[in-house]
C-alpha positions as CSV (number, residue, x, y, z in Angstrom):
1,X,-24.0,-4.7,46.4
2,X,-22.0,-1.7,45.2
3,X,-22.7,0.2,42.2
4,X,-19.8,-0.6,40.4
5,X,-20.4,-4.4,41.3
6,X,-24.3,-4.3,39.9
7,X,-22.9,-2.5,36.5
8,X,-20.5,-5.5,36.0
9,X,-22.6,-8.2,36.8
10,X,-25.4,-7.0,34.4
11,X,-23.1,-6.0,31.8
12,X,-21.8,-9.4,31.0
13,X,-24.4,-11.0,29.2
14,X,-24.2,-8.1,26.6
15,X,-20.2,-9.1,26.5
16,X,-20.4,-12.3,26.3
17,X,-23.2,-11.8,23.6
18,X,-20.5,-9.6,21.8
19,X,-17.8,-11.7,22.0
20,X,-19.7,-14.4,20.2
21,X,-19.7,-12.7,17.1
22,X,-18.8,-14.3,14.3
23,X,-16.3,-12.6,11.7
24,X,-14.9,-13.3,8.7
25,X,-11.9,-11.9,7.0
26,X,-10.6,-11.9,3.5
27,X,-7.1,-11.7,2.6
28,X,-5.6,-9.4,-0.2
29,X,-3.4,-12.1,-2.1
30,X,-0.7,-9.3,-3.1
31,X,2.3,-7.3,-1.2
32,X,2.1,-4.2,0.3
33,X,4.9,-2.7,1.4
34,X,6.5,0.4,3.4
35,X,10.4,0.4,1.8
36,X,12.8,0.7,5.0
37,X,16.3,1.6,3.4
38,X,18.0,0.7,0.0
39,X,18.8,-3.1,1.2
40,X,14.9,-3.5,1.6
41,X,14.6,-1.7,-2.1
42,X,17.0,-4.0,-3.2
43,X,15.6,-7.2,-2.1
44,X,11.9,-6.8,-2.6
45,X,11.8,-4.2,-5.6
46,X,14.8,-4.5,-7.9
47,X,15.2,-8.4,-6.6
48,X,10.9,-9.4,-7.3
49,X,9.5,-12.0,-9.6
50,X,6.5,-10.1,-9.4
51,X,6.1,-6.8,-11.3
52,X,6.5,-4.1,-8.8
53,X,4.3,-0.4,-8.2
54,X,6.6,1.9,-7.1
55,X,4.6,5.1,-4.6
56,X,6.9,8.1,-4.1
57,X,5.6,10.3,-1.6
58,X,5.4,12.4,1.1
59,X,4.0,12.4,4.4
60,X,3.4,15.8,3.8
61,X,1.9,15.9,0.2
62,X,-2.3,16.0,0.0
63,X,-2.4,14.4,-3.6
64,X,0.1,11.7,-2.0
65,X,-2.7,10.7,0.7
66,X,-4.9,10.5,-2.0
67,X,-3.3,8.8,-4.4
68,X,-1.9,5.9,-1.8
69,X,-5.3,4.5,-1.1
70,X,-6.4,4.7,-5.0
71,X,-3.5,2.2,-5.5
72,X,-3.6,-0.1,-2.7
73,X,-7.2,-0.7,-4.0
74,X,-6.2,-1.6,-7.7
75,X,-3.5,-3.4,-6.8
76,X,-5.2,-4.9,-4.2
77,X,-8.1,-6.5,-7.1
78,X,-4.8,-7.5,-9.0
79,X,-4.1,-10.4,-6.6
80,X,-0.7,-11.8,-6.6
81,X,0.1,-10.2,-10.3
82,X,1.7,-7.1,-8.8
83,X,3.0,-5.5,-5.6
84,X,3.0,-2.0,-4.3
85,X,6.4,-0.4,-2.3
86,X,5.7,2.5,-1.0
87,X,8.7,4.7,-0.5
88,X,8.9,7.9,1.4
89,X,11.2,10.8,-0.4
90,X,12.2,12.0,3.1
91,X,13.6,9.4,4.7
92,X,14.9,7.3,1.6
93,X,16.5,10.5,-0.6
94,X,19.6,8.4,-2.2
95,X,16.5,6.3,-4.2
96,X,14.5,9.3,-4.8
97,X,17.5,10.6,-6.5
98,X,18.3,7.8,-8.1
99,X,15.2,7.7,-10.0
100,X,15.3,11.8,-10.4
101,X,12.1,12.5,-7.9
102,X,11.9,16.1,-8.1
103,X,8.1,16.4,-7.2
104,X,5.5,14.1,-5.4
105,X,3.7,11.7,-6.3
106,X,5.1,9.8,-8.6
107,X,5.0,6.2,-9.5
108,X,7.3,3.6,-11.3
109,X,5.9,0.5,-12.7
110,X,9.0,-1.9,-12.3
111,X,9.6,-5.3,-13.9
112,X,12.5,-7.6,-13.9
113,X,14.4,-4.8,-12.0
114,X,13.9,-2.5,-15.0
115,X,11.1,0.7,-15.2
116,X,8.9,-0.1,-17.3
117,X,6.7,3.1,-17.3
118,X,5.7,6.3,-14.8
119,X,3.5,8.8,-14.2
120,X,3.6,11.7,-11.5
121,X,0.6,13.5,-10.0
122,X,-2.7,12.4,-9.1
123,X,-4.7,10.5,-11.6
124,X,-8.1,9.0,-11.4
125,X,-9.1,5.1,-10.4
126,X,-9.2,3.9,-14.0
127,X,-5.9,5.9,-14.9
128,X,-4.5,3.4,-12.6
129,X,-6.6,0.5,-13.9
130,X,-4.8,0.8,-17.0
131,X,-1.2,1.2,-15.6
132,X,-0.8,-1.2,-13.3
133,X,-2.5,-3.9,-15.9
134,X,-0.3,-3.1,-18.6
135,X,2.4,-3.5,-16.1
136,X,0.8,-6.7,-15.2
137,X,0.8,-8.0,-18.8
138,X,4.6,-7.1,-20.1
């Protein structure tokens, strides 16, 4: 028996044992979304029943890629009360001048196709607590 042969043959009880894991997985009851171009804006942003969270960023931008995950978590506890659209400045620049970008990040809360409220930079957890349940409540 070759080497290779003896390795596989002993090696699949530990797979099989593996494979017989059982997992569980919890869905977030909200959308999360990567905007692809200004018909995608229009349908799922301006368009929503649901209040909207607006991310501008920047692949680029450090306080972006830390403020990104900070949302997705609150708005991710909010269930289906709000949605997150994440929109990237570089690749969709008619909407970031639409809404005036002129530095990263910076976030809209959006209802009924209207903004409701902003902030730019980096804020903390709680900050964004606040913002996205006020948004939540109008």
């Amino acid at each position: 028996m070759s080497l290779v042969h003896r390795f596989a043959f002993s090696a699949r009880p530990i797979f099989n044992t593996i494979c017989r894991r059982n997992l569980t997985v919890s869905a977030i009851r909200c959308d999360i979304f990567t905007v692809q171009d200004e018909e995608d804006f229009k349908n799922k942003v301006r368009n929503s029943k649901v209040p909207v969270v607006i991310d501008f960023y920047a692949s680029w931008c450090g306080p972006c890629k830390l403020l990104t995950p900070r949302l997705e978590t609150v708005i991710g506890s909010q269930k289906d009360k709000v949605n997150l659209a994440k929109v990237d400045v570089d690749s969709l620049d008619a909407i970031a001048a639409e809404f005036e970008i002129t530095s990263v990040p910076a976030v809209f809360g959006m209802k009924n196709g209207k903004v409701v409220d902003k902030f730019v930079g980096l804020v903390d957890e709680d900050k964004i607590q606040a913002f996205v349940e006020k948004l939540a409540m109008k």
